[in-house]
C-alpha positions in Angstrom: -66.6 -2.7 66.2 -65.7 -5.0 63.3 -66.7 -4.7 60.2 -69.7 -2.9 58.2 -72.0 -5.9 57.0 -74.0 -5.7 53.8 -75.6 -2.9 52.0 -79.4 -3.2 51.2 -80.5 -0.8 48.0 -84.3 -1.1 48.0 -86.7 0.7 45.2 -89.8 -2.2 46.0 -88.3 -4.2 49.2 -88.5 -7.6 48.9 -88.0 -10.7 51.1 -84.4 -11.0 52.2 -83.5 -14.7 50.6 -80.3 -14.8 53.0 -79.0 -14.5 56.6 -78.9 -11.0 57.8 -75.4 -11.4 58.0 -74.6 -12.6 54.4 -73.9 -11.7 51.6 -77.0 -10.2 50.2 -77.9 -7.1 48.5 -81.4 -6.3 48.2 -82.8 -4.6 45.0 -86.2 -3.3 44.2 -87.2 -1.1 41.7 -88.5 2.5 41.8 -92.0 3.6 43.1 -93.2 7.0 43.3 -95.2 8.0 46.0 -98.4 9.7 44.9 -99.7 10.6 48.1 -98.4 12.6 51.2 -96.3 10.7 54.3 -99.1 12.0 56.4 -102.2 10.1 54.7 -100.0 6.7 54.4 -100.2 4.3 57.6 -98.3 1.5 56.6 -95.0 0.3 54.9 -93.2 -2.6 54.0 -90.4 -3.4 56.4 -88.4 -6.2 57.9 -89.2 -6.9 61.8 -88.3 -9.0 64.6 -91.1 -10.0 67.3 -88.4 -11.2 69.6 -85.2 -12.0 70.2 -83.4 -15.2 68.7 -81.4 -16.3 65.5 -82.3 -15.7 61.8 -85.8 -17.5 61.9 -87.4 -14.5 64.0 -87.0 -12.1 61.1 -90.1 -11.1 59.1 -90.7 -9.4 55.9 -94.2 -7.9 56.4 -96.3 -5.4 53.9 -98.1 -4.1 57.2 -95.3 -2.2 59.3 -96.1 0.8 61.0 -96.0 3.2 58.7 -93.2 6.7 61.1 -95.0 9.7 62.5 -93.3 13.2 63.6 -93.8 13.4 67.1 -91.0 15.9 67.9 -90.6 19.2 65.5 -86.7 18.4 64.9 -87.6 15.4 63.3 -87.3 14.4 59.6 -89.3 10.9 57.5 -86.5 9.8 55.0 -87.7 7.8 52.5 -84.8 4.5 52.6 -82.8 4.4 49.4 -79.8 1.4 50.7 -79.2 0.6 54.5 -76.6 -0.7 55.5 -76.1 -4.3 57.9 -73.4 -3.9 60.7 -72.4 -6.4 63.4 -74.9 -4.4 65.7 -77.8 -5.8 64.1 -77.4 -9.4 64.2 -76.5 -9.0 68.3 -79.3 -6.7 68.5 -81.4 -9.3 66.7 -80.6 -11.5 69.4 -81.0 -9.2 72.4 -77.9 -7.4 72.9 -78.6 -4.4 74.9 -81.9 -5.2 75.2 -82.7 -3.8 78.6 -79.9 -0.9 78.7 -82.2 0.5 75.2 -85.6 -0.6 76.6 -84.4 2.0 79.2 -83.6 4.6 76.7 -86.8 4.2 75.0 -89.1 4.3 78.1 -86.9 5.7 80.8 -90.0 6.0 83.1 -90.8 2.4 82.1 -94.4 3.1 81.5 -94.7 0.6 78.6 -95.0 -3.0 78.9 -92.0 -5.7 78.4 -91.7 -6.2 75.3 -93.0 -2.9 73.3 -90.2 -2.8 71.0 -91.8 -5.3 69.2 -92.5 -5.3 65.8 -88.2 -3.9 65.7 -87.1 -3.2 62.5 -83.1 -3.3 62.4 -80.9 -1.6 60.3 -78.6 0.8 61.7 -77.1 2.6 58.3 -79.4 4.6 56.1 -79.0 6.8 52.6 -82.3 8.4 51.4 -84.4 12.0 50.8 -86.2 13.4 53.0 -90.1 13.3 52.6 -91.5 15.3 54.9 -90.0 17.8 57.8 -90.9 18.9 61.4 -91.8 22.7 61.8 -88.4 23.4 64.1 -86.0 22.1 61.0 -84.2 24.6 60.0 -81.2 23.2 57.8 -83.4 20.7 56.2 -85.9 20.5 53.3 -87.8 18.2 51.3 -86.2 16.6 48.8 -82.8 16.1 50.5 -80.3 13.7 50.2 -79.6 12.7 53.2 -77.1 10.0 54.8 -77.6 9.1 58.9 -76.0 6.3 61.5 -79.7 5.8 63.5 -79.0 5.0 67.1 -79.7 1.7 68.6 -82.9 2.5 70.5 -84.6 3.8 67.3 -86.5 1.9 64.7 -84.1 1.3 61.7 -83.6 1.3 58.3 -84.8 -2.2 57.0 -88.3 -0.5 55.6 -89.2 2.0 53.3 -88.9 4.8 55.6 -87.6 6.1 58.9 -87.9 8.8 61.3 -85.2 11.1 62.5 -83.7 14.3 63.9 -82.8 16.5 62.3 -79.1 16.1 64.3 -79.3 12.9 63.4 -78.8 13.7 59.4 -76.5 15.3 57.0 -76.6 16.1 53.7 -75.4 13.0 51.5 -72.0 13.8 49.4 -73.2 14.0 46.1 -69.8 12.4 45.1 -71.5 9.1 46.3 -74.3 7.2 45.4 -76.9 6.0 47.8 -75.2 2.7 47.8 -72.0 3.9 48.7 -73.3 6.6 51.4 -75.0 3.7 53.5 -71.6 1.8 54.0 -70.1 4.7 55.7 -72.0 5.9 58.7 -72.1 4.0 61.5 -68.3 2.6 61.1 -67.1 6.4 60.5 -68.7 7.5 63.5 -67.1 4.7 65.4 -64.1 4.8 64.0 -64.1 9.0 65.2 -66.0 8.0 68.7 -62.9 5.2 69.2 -59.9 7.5 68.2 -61.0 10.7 69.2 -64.2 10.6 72.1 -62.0 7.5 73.8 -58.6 7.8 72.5 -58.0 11.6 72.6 -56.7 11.8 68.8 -57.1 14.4 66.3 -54.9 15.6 63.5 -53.2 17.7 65.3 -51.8 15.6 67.5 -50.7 12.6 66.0 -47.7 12.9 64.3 -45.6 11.4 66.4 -47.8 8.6 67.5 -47.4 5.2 67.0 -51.3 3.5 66.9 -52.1 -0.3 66.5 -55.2 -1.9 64.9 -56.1 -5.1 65.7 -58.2 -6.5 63.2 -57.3 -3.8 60.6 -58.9 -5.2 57.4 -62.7 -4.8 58.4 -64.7 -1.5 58.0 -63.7 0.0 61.7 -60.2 -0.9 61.0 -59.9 0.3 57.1 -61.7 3.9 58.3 -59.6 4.1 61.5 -56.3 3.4 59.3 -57.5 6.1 56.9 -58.2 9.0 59.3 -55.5 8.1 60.9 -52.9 8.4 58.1 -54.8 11.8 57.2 -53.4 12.3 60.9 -49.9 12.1 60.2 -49.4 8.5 62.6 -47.5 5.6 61.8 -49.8 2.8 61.9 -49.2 -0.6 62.3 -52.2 -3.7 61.8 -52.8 -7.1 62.6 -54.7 -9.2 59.1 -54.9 -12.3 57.6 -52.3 -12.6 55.0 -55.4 -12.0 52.4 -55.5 -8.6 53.3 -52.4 -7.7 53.9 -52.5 -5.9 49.8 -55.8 -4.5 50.6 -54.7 -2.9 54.1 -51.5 -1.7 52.6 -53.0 0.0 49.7 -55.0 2.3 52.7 -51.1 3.4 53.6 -50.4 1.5 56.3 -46.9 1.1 57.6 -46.8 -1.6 58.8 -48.1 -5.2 59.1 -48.8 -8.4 61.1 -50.1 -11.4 59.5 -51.9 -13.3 62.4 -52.2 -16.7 60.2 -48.0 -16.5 59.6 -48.1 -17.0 64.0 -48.7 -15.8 66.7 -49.1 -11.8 66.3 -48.4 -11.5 70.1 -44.7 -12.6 69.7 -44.4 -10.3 66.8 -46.1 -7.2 68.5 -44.0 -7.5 71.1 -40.6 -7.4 69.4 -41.9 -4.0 68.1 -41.5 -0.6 69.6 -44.3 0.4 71.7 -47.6 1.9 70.4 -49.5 5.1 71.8 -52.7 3.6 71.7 -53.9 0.2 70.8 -57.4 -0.1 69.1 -59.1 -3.6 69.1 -61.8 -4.5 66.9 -61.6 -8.1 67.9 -62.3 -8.8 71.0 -62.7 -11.8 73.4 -58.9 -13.3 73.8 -57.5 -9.8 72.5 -58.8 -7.8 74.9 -56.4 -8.6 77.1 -53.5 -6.9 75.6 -50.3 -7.4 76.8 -48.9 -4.2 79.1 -45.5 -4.4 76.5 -47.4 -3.3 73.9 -47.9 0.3 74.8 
């Protein structure tokens, strides 16, 4: 739940010349397609064939190339996708057997049939070709999507989706902008809303902390949140303590000026605390809230 990674704009894909977690962006330039989706049968795409660090991704020309199997189901040609946090621990297993189970949960197929994955979680395209049962949907569309985990991503030139799974793309943003959104929006909403019970009409008089405010959960929690009416405070470096406060926060710890534990405790108590850290901050002191 920390912050979005990279976006990857791709009009000809080509090999990724960084870590999946830098700073990247991937360009390539425009292609049209002069046959249908249903006579192509492969793409370019980056895959993993296992688990591991950056060394087990591959660029390959030969990717399986996404079929409708369902009638709901959309092929979006990939404009940008976007890198999150998810991928590079999904590139190295995370969740590996709790999605295996999701995939195959009569666990016909053999270990291993994940394999060639490609990652990506965040993806801005138009749609290429729909299912018969898709109704708000046609070719054409701008569409924006956060894929779930157990399905094959957005690091190719196309992907395969429900048609639940999509919305139309603001045309206020580009495709570039679109695919930094998703996946920490719906997050942010799962977090505050799913887990935390908040919603605009009810947060007035709430008092919320972020910790770790200056990444992409943090910056799109503090924003809905403000919508919201709440008073909310966030823990930063002293970096982004400008940034953060320009998103209308109210108020701010800087975590590098001392302990932020000290200083969130001489505050008045919060309604909900939401961590994007982890690990040492996960055990939040009972003061706090």
């Amino acid at each position: 739940m920390s912050s979005v990674g990279r976006v990857v704009h791709k009009r000809l894909l080509l090999p990724l010349s960084k870590s999946l977690c830098g700073h990247a962006v991937v360009c390539r330039q425009s292609r049209s397609i002069s046959s249908s989706s249903r006579c192509m049968s492969i793409m370019p795409a980056w895959v993993i064939d296992r688990y591991g660090s950056n060394d087990v991704l591959r660029y390959t020309k030969n990717a399986s190339f996404p079929v409708i199997n369902y009638p709901n189901e959309v092929i979006v040609k990939v404009f940008a996708a976007g890198l999150n946090p998810i991928d590079v621990s999904m590139r190295g297993g995370y969740g590996a057997n709790t999605l295996s189970m999701k995939r195959d949960p009569l666990n016909i197929k053999l270990s291993g049939s994940e394999f060639p994955l490609i990652l990506g979680r965040d993806v801005s395209g138009v749609i290429m070709e729909c299912g018969p049962d898709v109704k708000y949907f046609k070719e054409g569309d701008e569409v924006w999507a956060a894929i779930p985990p157990w399905k094959q991503g957005s690091l190719a030139e196309f992907v395969v989706l429900s048609g639940n799974e999509i919305s139309l793309k603001p045309k206020s943003l580009s495709h570039v902008e679109a695919a930094a959104i998703p996946y920490v929006a719906t997050t942010s909403w799962s977090a505050l809303v799913n887990t935390g019970g908040l919603n605009k009409d009810n947060c007035a008089s709430k008092r919320i902390l972020i910790l770790g405010g200056s990444g992409g959960v943090g910056t799109f929690a503090t924003q809905m949140l403000k919508a919201w009416g709440a008073h909310v405070t966030v823990t930063c470096s002293h970096n982004a303590e400008r940034f953060v406060g320009e998103l209308g926060v109210d108020h701010v710890v800087d975590y590098t000026a001392g302990p932020a534990e000290e200083a969130l405790s001489a505050l008045e108590k919060f309604d909900l605390v939401l961590d994007n850290v982890g690990g040492d901050t996960e055990r939040t002191p009972t003061g706090w809230v």
